[in-house]
PAMI-583170 format. One line per 3 residues: their letters; for each residue x, y, z of C-alpha. Coordinates in pm, whole numbers, plus 50000, padded with zeros to 5 digits. Layout:
# residues N
a) X/Y/Z | ... $
END
This chain:
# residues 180
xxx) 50396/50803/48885 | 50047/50975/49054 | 49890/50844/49317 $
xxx) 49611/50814/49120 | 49780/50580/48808 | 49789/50197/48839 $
xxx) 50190/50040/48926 | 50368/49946/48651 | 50389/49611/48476 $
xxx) 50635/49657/48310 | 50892/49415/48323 | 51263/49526/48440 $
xxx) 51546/49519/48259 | 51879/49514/48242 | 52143/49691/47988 $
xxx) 51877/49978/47861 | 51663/49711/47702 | 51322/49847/47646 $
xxx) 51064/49771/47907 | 50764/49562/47765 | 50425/49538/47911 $
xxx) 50409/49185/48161 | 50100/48930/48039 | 49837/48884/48300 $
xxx) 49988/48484/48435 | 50325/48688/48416 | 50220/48975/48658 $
xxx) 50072/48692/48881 | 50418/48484/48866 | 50616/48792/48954 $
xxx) 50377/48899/49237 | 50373/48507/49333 | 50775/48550/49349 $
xxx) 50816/48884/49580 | 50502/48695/49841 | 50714/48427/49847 $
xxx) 51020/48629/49939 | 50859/48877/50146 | 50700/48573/50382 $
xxx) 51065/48373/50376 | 51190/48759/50487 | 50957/48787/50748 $
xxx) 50904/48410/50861 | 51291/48446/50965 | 51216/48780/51139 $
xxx) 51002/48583/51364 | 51206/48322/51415 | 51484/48573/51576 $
xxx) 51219/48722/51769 | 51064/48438/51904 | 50719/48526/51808 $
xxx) 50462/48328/51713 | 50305/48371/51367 | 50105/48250/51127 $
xxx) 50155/48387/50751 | 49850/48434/50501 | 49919/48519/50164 $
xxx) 49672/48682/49969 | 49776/48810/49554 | 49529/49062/49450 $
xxx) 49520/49257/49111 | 49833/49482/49179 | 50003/49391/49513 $
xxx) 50071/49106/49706 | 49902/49105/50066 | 50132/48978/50337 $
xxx) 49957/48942/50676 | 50124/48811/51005 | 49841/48681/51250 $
xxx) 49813/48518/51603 | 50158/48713/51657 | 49986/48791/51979 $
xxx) 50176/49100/52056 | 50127/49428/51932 | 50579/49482/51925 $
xxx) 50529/49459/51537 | 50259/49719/51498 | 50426/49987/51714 $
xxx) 50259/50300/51804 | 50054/50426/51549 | 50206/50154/51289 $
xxx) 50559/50272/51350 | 50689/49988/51375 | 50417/49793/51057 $
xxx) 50623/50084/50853 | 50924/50000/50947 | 50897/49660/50857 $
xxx) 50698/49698/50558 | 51076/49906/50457 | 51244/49627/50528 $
xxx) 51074/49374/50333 | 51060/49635/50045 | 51419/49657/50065 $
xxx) 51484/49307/50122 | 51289/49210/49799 | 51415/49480/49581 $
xxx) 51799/49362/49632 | 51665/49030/49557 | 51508/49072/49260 $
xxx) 51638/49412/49117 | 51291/49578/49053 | 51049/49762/49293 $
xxx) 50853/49560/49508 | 50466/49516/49510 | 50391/49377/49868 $
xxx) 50226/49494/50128 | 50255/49371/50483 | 50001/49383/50736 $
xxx) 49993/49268/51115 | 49666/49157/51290 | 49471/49314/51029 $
xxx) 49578/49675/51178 | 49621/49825/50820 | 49284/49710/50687 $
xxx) 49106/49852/50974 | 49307/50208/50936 | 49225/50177/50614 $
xxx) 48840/50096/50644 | 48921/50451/50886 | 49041/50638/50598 $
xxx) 48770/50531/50365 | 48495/50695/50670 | 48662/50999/50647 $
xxx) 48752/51034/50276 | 48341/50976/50243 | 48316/51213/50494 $
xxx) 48514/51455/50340 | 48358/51409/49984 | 48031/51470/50179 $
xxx) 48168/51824/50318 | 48315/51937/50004 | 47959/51888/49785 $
xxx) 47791/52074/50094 | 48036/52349/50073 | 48175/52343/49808 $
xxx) 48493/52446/49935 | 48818/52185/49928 | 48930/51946/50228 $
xxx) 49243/51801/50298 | 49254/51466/50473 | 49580/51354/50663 $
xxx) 49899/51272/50561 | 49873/50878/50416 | 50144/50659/50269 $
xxx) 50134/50613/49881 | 49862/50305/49875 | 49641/50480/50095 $
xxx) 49633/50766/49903 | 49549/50580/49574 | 49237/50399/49736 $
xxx) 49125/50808/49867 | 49170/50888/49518 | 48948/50554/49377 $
xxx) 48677/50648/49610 | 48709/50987/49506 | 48704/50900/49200 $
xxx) 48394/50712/49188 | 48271/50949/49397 | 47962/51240/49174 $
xxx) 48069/51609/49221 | 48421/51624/49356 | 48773/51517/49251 $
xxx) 49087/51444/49394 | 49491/51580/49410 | 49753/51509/49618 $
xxx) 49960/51772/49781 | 50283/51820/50001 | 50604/51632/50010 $
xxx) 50671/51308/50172 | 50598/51168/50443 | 50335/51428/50487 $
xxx) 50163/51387/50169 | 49810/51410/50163 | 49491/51406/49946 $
xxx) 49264/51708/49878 | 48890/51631/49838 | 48768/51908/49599 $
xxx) 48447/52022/49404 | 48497/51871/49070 | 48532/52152/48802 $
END
């Protein structure tokens, strides 16, 4: 899969079966399903850390949205979201042995992730601005998967320029480029 293509509904299967496209309430009941898991997964995480916590669970039109708030600490954040990663693998993990197919949630603390994200978006916009000046491409920094698909929406709705992805993981990145 691009960056750049929605995730998969199809639904899994087991025994070679053919995959077959999810309805709309079934999409919702599946992403319903891994929220549910991924806040049981991460309530108990708390618990054995003695944290406070409060959960919100938000489904949008591809992911879940898991964010932790009043946690009052910044130990699950980590510097520069080390840590936010390294539980968001955990809970991806945790909910793919669960239900056997890859997992659509995304976990945020404190609303850290939405405001490097909001980040991002400045200097994707930034970028697209350069590039129609000069014509010339411009690489923004290396970005986890999601990220880069929201660099290449803007991009996308975005006159003049267009939008790849380059570079191997975890240092792959999106180039901002005159549209040809």
């Amino acid at each position: 899969m691009t960056d750049t293509e929605t995730p998969s509904r199809d639904e899994p299967t087991a025994g070679g079966e053919e995959a077959r496209e999810l309805s709309a309430e079934e999409w919702i009941d599946l992403l319903d399903e891994e929220a549910d898991l991924a806040a049981d997964f991460v309530e108990g995480l708390l618990d054995r850390l003695d944290l406070p916590g409060d959960i919100e669970i938000e489904i949008g039109e591809q992911q879940a949205f898991i964010t932790l708030q009043d946690v009052g600490s910044g130990l699950l954040i980590g510097r520069r979201g080390a840590t936010l990663d390294a539980l968001q693998e955990l809970v991806r993990c945790a909910i793919q042995r669960q239900t056997e197919r890859r997992s659509h949630v995304r976990i945020d603390v404190e609303g850290y992730r939405s405001r490097q994200l909001d980040k991002l978006r400045d200097k994707c916009r930034d970028a697209i601005a350069e590039v129609r000046e000069s014509g010339k491409p411009v690489r923004l920094e290396p970005m986890d998967a999601y990220e880069r698909k929201m660099m290449h929406d803007l991009a996308a709705s975005s006159a003049g320029v267009s939008s790849a992805s380059e570079g191997n993981e975890p240092r792959r990145r999106v180039v901002i480029q005159p549209e040809t």
